[in-house]
C-alpha positions as CSV (number, residue, x, y, z in Angstrom):
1,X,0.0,0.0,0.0
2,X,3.0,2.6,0.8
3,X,4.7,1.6,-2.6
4,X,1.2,2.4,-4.6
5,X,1.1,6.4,-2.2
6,X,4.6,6.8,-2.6
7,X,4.3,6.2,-6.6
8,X,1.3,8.9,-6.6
9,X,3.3,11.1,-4.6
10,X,6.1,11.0,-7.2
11,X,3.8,11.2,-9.7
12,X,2.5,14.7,-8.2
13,X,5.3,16.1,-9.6
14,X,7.4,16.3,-6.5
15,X,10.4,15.2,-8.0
16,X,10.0,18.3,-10.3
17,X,10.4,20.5,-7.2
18,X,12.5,18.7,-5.3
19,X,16.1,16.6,-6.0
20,X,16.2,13.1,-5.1
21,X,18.5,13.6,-2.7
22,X,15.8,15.7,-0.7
23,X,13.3,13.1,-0.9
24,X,15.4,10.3,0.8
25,X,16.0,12.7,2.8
26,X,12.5,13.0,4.0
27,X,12.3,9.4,3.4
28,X,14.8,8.5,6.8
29,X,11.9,9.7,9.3
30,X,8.5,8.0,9.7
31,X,6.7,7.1,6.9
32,X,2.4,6.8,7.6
33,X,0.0,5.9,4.9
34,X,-3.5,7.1,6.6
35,X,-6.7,5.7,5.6
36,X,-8.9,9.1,5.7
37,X,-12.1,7.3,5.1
38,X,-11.9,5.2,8.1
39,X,-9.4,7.2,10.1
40,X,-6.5,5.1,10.5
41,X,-3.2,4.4,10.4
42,X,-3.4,1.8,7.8
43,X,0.9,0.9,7.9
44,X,3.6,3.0,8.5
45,X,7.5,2.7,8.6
46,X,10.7,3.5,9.7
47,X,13.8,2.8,8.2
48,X,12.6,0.4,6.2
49,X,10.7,-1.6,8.9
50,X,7.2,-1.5,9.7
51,X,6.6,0.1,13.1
52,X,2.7,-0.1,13.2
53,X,-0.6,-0.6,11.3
54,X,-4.1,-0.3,11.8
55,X,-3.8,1.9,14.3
56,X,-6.0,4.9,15.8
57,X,-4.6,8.3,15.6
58,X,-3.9,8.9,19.5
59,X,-2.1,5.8,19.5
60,X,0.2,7.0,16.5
61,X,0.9,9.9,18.1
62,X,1.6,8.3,21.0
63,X,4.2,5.8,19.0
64,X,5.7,9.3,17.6
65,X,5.9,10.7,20.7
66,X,7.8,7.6,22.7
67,X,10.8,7.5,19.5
68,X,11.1,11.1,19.4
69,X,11.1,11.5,23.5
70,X,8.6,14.2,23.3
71,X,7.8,14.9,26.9
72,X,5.1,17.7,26.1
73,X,3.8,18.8,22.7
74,X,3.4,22.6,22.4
75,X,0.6,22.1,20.2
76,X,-2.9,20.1,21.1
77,X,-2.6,16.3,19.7
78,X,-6.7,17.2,19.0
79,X,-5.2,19.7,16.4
80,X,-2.8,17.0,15.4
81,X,-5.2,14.5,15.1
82,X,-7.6,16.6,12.6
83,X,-4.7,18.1,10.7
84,X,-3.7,13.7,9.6
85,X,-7.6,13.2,9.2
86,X,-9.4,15.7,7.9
87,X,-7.4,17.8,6.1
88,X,-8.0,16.8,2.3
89,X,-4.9,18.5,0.8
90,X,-1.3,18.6,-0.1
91,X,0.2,20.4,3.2
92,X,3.0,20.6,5.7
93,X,2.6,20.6,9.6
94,X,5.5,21.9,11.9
95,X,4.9,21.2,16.1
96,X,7.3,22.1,18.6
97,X,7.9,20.0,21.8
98,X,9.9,20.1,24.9
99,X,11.9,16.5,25.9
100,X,12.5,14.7,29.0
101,X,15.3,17.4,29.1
102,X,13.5,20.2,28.9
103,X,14.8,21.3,25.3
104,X,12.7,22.2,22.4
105,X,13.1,20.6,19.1
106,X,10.4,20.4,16.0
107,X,8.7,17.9,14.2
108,X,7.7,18.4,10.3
109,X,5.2,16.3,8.8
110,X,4.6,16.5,5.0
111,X,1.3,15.3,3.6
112,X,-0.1,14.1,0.3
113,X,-3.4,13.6,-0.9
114,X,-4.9,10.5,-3.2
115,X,-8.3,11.9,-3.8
116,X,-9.2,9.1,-5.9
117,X,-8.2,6.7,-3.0
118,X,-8.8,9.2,-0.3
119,X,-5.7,8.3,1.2
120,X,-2.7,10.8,2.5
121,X,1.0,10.1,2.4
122,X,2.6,11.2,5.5
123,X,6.0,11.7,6.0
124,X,7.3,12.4,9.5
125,X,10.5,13.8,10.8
126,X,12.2,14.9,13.6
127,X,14.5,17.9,13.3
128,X,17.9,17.5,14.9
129,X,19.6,20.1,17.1
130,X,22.2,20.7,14.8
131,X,19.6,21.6,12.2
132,X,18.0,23.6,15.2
133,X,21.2,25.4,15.9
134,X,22.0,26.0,12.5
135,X,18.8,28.0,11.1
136,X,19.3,30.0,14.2
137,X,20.9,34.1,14.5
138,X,24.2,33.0,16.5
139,X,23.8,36.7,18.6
140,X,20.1,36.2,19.8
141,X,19.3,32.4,19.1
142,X,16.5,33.9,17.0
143,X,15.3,32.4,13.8
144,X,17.5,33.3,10.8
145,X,15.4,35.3,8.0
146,X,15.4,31.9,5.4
147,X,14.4,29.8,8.2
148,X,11.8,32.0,9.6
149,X,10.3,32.5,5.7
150,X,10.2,28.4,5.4
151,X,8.3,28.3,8.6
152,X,6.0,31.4,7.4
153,X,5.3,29.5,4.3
154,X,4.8,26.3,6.7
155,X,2.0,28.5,8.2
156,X,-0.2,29.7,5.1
157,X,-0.8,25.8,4.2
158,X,-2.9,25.5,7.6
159,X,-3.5,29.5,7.9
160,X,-7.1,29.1,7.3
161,X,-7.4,26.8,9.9
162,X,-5.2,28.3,12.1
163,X,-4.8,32.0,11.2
164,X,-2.0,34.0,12.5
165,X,-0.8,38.0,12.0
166,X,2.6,39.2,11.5
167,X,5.0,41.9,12.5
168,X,7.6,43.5,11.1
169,X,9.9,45.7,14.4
170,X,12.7,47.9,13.8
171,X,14.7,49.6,16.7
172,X,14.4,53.3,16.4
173,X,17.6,55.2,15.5
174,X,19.6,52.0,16.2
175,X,22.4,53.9,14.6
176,X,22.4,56.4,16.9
177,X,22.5,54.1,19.8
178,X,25.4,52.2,18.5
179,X,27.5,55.7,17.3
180,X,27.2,57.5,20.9
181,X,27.1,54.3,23.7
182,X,29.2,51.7,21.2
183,X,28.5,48.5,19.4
184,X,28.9,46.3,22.6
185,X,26.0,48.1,24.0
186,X,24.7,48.5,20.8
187,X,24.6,44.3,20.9
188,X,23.3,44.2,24.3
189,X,19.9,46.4,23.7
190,X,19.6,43.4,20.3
191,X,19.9,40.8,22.9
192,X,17.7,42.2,25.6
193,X,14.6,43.4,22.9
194,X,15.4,39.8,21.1
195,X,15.0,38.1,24.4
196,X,11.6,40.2,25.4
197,X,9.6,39.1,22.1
198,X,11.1,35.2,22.6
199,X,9.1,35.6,26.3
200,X,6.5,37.8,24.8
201,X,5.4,35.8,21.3
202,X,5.8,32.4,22.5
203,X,3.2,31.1,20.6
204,X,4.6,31.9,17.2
205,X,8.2,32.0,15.7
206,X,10.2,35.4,16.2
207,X,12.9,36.0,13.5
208,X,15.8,38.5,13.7
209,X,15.4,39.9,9.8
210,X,18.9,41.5,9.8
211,X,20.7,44.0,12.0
212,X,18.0,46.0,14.3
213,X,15.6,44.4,12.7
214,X,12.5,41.6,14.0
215,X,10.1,39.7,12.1
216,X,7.3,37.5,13.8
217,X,4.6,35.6,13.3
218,X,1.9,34.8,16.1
219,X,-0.8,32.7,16.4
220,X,-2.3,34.8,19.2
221,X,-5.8,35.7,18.0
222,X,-6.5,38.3,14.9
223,X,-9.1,39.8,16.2
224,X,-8.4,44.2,16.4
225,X,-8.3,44.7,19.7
226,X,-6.8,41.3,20.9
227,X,-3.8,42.4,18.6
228,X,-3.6,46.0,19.6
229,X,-3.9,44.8,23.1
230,X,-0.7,42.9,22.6
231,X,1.2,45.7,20.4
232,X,0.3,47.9,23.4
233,X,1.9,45.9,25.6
234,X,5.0,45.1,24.6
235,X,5.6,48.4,23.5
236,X,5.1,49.4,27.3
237,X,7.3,46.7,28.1
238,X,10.2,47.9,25.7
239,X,9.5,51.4,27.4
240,X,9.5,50.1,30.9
241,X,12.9,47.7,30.1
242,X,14.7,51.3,28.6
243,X,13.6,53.6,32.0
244,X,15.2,50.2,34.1
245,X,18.5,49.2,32.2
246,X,18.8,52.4,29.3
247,X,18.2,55.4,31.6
248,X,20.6,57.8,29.6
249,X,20.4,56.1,26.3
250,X,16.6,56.2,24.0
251,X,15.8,52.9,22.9
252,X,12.2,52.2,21.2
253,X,10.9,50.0,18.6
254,X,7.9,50.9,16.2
255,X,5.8,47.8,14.6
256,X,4.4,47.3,11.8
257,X,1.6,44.4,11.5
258,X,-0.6,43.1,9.3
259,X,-3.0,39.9,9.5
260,X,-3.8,36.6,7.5
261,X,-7.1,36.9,6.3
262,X,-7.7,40.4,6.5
263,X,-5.3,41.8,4.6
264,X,-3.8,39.2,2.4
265,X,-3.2,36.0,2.2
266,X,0.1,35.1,0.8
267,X,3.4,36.6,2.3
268,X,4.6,38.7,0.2
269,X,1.5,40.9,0.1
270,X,1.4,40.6,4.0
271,X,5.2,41.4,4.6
272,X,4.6,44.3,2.4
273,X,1.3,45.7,3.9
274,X,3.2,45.1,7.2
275,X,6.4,47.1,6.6
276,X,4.0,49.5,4.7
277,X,2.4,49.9,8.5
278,X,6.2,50.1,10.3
279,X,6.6,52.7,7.6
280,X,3.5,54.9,8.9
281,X,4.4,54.2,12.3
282,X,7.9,55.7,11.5
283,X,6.2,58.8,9.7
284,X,4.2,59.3,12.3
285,X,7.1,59.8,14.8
286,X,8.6,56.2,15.8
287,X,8.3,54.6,19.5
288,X,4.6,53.2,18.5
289,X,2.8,50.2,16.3
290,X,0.5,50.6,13.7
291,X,-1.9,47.8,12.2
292,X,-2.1,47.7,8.5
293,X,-5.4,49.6,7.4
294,X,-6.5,49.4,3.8
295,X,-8.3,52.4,3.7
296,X,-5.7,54.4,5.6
297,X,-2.2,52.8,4.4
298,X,-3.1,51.4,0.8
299,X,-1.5,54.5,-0.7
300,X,1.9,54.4,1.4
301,X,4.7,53.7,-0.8
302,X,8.0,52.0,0.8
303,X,11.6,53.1,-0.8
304,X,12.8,49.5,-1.8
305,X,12.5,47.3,-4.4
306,X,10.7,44.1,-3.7
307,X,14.0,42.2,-3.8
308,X,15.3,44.1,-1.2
309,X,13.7,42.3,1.0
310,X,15.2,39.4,0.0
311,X,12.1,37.4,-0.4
312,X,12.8,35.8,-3.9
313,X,15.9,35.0,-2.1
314,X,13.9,31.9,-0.3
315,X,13.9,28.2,-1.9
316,X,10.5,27.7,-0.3
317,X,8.9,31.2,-1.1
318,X,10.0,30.5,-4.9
319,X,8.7,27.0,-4.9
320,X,5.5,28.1,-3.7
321,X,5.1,30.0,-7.3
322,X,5.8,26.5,-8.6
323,X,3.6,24.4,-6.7
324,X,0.5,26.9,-7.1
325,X,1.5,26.5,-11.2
326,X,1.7,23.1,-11.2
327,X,-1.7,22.6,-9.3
328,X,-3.8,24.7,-11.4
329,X,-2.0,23.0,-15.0
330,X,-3.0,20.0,-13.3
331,X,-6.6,20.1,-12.7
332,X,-9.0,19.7,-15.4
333,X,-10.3,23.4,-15.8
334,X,-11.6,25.0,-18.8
335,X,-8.7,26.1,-20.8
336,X,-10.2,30.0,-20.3
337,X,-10.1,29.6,-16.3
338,X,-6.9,27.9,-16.2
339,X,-5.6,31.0,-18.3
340,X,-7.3,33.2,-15.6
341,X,-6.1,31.6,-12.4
342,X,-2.3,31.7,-13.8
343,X,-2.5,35.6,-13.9
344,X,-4.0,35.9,-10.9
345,X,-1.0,33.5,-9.3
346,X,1.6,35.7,-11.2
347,X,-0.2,39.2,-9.8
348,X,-0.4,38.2,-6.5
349,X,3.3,36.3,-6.7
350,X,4.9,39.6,-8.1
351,X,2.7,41.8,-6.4
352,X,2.0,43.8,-10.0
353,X,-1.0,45.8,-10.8
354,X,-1.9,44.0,-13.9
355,X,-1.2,40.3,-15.0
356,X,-2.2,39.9,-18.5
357,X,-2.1,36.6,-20.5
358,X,-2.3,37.2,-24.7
359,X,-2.6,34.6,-27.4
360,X,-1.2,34.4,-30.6
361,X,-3.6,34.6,-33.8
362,X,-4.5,33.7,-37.0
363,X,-2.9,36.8,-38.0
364,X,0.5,36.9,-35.8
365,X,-1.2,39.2,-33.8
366,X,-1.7,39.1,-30.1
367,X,-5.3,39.0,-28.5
368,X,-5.8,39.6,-24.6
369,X,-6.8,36.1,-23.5
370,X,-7.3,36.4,-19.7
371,X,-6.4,38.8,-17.0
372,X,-5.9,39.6,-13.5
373,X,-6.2,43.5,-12.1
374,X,-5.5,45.0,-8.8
375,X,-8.6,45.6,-7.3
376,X,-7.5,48.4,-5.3
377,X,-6.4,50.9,-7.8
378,X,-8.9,51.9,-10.1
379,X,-6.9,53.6,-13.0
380,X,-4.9,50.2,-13.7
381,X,-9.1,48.3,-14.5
382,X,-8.9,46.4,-18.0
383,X,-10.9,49.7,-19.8
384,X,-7.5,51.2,-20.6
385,X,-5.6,47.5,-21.7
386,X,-5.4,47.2,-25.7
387,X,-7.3,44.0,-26.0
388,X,-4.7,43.7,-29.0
389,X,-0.5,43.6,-29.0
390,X,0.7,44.5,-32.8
391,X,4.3,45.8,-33.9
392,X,6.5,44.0,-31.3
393,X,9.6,45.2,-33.0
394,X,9.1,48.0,-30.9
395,X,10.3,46.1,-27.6
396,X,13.4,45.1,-29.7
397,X,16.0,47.7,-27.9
398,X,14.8,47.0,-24.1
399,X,15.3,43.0,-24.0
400,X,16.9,42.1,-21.7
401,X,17.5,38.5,-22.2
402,X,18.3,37.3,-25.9
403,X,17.4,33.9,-25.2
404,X,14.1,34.2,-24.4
405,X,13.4,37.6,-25.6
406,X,12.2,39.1,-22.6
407,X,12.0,42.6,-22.4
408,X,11.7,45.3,-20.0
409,X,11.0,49.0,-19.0
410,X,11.3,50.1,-15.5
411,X,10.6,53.3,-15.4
412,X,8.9,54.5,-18.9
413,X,10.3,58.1,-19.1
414,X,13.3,58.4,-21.9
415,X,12.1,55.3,-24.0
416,X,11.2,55.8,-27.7
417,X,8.4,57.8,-28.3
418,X,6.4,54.6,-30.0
419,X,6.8,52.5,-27.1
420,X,5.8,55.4,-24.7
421,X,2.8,56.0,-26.1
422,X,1.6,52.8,-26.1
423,X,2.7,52.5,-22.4
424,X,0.8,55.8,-21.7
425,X,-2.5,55.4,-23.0
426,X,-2.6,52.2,-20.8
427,X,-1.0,53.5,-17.2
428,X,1.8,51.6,-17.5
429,X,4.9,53.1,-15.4
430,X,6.7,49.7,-15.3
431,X,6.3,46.4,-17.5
432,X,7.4,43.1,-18.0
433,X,6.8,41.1,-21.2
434,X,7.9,37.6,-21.5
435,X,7.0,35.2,-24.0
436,X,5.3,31.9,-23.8
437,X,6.8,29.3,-25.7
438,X,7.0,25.5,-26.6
439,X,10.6,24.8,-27.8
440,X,11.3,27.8,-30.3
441,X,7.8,28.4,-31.1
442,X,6.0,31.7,-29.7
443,X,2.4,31.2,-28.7
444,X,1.9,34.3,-26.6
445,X,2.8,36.6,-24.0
446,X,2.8,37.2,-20.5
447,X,2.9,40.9,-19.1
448,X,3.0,42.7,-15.9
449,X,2.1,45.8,-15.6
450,X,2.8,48.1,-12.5
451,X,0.6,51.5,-13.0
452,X,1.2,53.0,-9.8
453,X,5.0,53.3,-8.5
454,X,8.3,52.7,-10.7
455,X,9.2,49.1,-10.1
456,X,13.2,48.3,-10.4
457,X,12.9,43.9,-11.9
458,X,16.1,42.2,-10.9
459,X,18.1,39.3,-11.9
460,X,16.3,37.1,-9.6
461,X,13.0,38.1,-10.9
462,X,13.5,37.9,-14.4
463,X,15.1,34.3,-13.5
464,X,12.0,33.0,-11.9
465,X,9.3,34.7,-14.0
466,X,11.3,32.6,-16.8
467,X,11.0,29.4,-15.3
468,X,7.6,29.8,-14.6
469,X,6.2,31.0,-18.3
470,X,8.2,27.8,-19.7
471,X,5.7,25.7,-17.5
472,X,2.4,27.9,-19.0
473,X,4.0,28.4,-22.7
474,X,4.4,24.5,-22.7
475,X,0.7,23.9,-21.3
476,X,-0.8,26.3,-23.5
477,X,1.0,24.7,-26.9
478,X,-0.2,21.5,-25.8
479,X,-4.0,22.8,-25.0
480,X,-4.1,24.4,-28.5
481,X,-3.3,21.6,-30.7
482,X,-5.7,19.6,-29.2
């Protein structure tokens, strides 16, 4: 039974994403084929031997719990329990627990679903500590930034179920501190602030970004004034720590948060709506928290480029791109939504006003086929998109890839007049326009198209955005010649 779940969790494509190497990886911890129907543990092993079958779900946790030496689980087995059962997806689990000794350590359960069997592949794994130690900021024991964005991305599988909202905390002036008291004490007031959001957001991870900078996620509840309540306090706590240890020196923090559910859904668009709020909160005058507002903070525009942030940067954040590709080229849509829901995963992905997905026709011309638009900003709506893309000679002099004949304007003052006033008429400040391709043969386009701020595309981007139109050029040759 595990060899006929293992094949189908091959066959999902998972070897596309991940090397082999990686999946025997996975494959040394426990592996559990669960019987969702019936709710059991139907066989499972380790190491090549079978360790159980037929089992119950306490029980299996139970039998986790004894070979991993978890003494107490810092999240309910009930939630456990329903996450094997009835969750009807492809997702990934994380739970901390202490051991007999008192030390934490994490277990990370992957889990794929045979709808047609309604069985789940699980595969179960302890992390070591020298995994532990090594995701971790040597100065603060804090989560390193690509650790903390894995266990972020960890979060939005189960988000719905278990929602959380996220911060974004800079020290104010930290500069300042460290120029007139030193960088020793500069390092002590990191230590101290790092050590009062470990106590304060224990339920949730806590993430030192880079330099005087935090990131954290909590699963405390969402609800207003439960997180203003909280924000509230630990800005009083940071105040109260400064007037004890800091008498002569000012040390504050400002926070910016935003919240799963409410305003977004993926983390890039939270991270941004977040530091968009740290931003206000800095405006405003620093020492304080703001929580993200659409109404209020929608028009706020940060100084960086979305790179900046290193975001892209992360394996797992870029693989999510992937995996949201490869499940919508996989289901049986009509060809029209499937066209639909890939713009709308490139919009939100890239954070862009405008995703726009146009066919080639009869004629060598280029017809818009499907769409997405930010909602939000109401001069970037499909009334000013030419529903049509003629003379593409006049891209020639900004591509920037000669392979694959991308092309690019980030900013459209100083380009040739031709180009500009195409670009005009439709609010377009900065594009992207990649072709979609099967082998050597062109059979379409996919643009983004950023109406409101000047956007500055890297390397990285232009990387990934290629990689992902091979995957729709190669889906959309195939759809058409059938």
């Amino acid at each position: 039974m595990v060899t006929l779940s293992y094949n189908y969790f091959l066959n999902r494509g998972v070897i596309m994403i991940f090397d082999s190497n990686k999946i025997l990886n996975l494959l040394t911890g426990i592996v559990a084929e669960i019987d969702l129907k019936n709710k059991i543990i139907r066989v499972a092993y380790q190491d090549g031997k079978e360790i159980c079958s037929n089992m119950n779900g306490g029980d299996f946790l139970n039998l986790i719990f004894t070979k991993n030496n978890v003494k107490r689980s810092l999240v309910s087995l009930d939630e456990i329990t329903n996450w094997l059962f009835n969750s009807r997806e492809d997702a990934i689990m994380c739970f901390d627990y202490e051991d007999e000794a008192n030390e934490k350590s994490r277990i990370r359960m992957n889990k794929t679903y045979d709808a047609e069997n309604n069985i789940a592949l699980c595969l179960i794994k302890k992390l070591d500590k020298e995994y532990l130690y090594s995701i971790n900021d040597p100065m603060t024991n804090l989560y390193q930034k690509e650790t903390f964005s894995s266990l972020v991305a960890d979060a939005l599988v189960n988000a719905k179920n278990r929602p959380f909202y996220f911060l974004i905390i800079d020290i104010d002036d930290f500069k300042r501190v460290n120029d007139q008291h030193g960088h020793l004490f500069g390092d002590k007031v990191i230590k101290d602030i790092a050590n009062l959001l470990k106590t304060e957001f224990k339920n949730g991870y806590v993430c030192r970004y880079g330099g005087d900078e935090f990131s954290v996620l909590s699963f405390d509840s969402v609800e207003y004034d439960a997180v203003w309540k909280k924000l509230h306090d630990v800005c009083g706590k940071v105040r109260k720590m400064k007037e004890e240890k800091y008498p002569n020196c000012d040390v504050s923090i400002t926070i910016g948060c935003s919240r799963f559910g409410i305003d977004g859904e993926e983390y890039t668009e939270l991270f941004l709506k977040a530091d968009k709020a740290l931003y206000r909160g800095k405006s405003k005058g620093k020492n304080c928290f703001i929580i993200y507002n659409e109404e209020l903070h929608k028009n706020i525009s940060v100084n960086y480029t979305v790179d900046e942030r290193s975001y892209l940067n992360n394996t797992t954040i870029c693989l999510q791109l992937f995996v949201d590709l490869y499940d919508v080229l996989s289901r049986k849509y009509r060809f029209e939504t499937t066209l639909s829901k890939i713009t709308e995963i490139f919009g939100r992905f890239f954070i862009v006003d405008r995703a726009l997905i146009f066919l080639r026709n009869d004629s060598d011309e280029y017809d818009l086929a499907a769409s997405y638009v930010n909602p939000t900003i109401e001069h970037c709506s499909l009334n000013y998109v030419e529903k049509k893309m003629t003379n593409l000679s006049m891209w020639d002099e900004h591509i920037v890839n000669d392979n694959c004949q991308m092309s690019y304007v980030g900013n459209i003052e100083n380009i040739n007049p031709k180009l500009y006033e195409y670009l005009l008429k439709q609010n377009i400040i900065s594009v992207y326009l990649v072709p979609l391709k099967k082998d050597r043969k062109v059979v379409g386009y996919l643009r983004l198209d950023t109406c409101k701020d000047k956007r500055k595309w890297t390397i990285k981007e232009g990387e990934i955005i290629t990689q992902a139109a091979k995957m729709v050029g190669i889906f959309i040759a195939r759809a058409l010649t059938k």
